[in-house]
N, C-alpha and C positions, 0 to 999 in steps of 0.2 A: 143409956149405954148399950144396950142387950139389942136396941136397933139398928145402930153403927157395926154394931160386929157384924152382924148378919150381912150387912152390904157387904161385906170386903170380898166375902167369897164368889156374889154374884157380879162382882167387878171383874175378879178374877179370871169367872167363866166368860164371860163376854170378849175378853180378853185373848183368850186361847181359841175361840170358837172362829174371831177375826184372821187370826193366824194361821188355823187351819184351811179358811176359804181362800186366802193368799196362798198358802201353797199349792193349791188345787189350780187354782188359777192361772200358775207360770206356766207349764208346759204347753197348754191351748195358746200363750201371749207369745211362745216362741215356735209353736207351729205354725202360728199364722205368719211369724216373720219368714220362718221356711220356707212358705208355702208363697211368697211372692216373687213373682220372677224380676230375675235380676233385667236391668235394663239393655235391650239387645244395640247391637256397635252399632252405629250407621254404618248402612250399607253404601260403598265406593263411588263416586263419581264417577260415569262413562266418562271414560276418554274422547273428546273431538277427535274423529276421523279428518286429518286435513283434505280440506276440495283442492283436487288435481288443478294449478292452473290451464289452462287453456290456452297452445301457443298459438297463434294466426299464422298458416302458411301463406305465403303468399305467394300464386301462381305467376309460373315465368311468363313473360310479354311476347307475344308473339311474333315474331319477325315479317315482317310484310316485304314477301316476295314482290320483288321491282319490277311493273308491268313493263315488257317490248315496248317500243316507241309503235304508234300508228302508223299502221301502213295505209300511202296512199289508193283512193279511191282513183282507178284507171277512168272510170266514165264523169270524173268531177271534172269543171274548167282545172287548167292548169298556168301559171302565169309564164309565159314565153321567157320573159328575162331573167326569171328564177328556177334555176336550176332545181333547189329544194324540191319544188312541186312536180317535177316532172317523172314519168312511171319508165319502167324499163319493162321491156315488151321483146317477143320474137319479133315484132311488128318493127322495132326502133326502139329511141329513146327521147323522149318527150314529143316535140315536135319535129325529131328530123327521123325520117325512118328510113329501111331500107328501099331502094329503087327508086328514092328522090333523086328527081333532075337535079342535075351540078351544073353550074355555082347556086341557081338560082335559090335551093336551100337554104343558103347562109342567112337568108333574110328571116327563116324562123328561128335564129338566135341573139336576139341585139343585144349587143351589149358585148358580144367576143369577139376578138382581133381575131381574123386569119392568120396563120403564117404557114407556109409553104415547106414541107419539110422535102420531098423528094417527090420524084414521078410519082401520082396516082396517089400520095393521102399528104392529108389537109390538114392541119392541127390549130383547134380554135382552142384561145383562153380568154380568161377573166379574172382580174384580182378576187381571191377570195374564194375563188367557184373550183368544180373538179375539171380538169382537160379534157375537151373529146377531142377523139382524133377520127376522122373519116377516110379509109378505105373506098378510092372510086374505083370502076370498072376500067377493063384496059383501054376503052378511046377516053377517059376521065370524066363521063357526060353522068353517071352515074351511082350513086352511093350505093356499096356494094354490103361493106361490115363498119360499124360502130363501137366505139371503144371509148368506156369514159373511165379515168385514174384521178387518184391525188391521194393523200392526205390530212385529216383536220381540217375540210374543207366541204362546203356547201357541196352536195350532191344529189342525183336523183334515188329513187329506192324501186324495187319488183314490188308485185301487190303485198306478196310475203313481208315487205317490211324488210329489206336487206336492202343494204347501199354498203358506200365506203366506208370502211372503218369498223364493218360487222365481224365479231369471229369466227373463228371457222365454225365452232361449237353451235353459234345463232345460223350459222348458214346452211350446216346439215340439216339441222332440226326444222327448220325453215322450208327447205325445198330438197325431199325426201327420194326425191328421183335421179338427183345428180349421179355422176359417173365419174371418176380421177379419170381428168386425159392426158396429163403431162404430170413429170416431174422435175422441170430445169435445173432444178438445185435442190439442195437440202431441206430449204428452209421455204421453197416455192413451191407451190399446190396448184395445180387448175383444175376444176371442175366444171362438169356442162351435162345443161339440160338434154334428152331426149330430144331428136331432129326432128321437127314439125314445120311442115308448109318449107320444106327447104331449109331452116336459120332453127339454132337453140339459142339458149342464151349461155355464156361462160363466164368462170369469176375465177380470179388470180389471187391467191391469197400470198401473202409474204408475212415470215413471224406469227403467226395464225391470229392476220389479221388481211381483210378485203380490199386488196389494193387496187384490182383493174376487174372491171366488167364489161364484157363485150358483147354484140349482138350482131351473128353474121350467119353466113354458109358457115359450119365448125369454127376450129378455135381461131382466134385471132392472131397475127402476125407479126412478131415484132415489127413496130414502123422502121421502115428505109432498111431492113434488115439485108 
């Protein structure tokens, strides 16, 4: 019995000695929880910068300036029955030039009727082609001035590249030495080249556009006027 009592107080101690190390114990088991850091936020997703689309411009089309028509080569063959080909010249026009024998000319034009308008000029045509009218000298053996007209219609051109139906705007630009020698009417223009070898050449515009061209001594005459 004297052994059992004895334990009871060394239970006792053991007892209180556990207790004591527990309480020594929390404050270290709640500094460390202090002492850990709290978990930091996630930090924000950048934002996509959106990419600028990219618009394609797309450059305007160029306009392609409409080349003059070709001016006839003076020194090429020319076809006699085609008016088209033939060059206008101080010299004439195509094959009939100034100071050709009369009648006998007529034969460098086949293909045009004569007809007889008055004393001293001749007026040949052709379906389709521009009219020339011949000017002869006063015993009539002689072609004196030249004058070719029409319309929408097959004609000859200056090396320049001017015939019938050129405006007046292609015909200044054209041939840069012209001079106004008339003004019949309002809407009627003549101009003529500088006198060389005797003869210029002259162009009658109407509505500003190339109606009559001539090739003589100065301007040309009304026919039968």
């Amino acid at each position: 019995m004297a052994r059992t009592r004895a334990s009871v107080p060394g239970l006792v101690a053991v007892a209180l000695t556990a207790l004591l190390l527990t309480s020594c114990s929390s404050p270290s088991a709640q500094g460390a929880d202090a002492s850990t850091p709290a978990s930091a936020s996630p930090s924000p997703s950048p934002t996509p910068t959106p990419t600028p689309t990219s618009t394609s411009t797309s450059e305007p089309t160029p306009t392609a300036t409409p080349e003059p028509a070709p001016a006839p080569d003076a020194s090429a063959p020319f076809d006699a029955s085609d008016i088209s080909t033939w060059t206008i010249s101080r010299a004439g026009i195509g094959p009939i030039e100034r100071g050709a024998a009369y009648p006998e000319v007529l034969g460098a034009a086949p293909g045009y009727e004569k007809v007889d308008w008055c004393s001293g000029v001749v007026r040949l045509e052709q379906s389709g082609s521009a009219t020339l009218v011949l000017h002869l000298s006063g015993d009539g053996l002689t072609v004196e001035t030249i004058t070719v007209s029409g319309q929408d219609v097959a004609g000859p051109m200056t090396p320049e590249g001017i015939g019938l139906g050129s405006s007046t705007e292609e015909l200044l630009a054209a041939h840069t030495d012209l001079s106004l020698s008339s003004r019949p009417t309002p809407e009627t223009w003549t101009y003529a080249t500088p006198v060389e070898d005797a003869a210029n050449v002259s162009f009658r515009t109407f509505e500003d556009e190339v109606r009559v061209i001539g090739v003589g001594a100065g301007i040309p005459k009304e026919p039968c006027a």
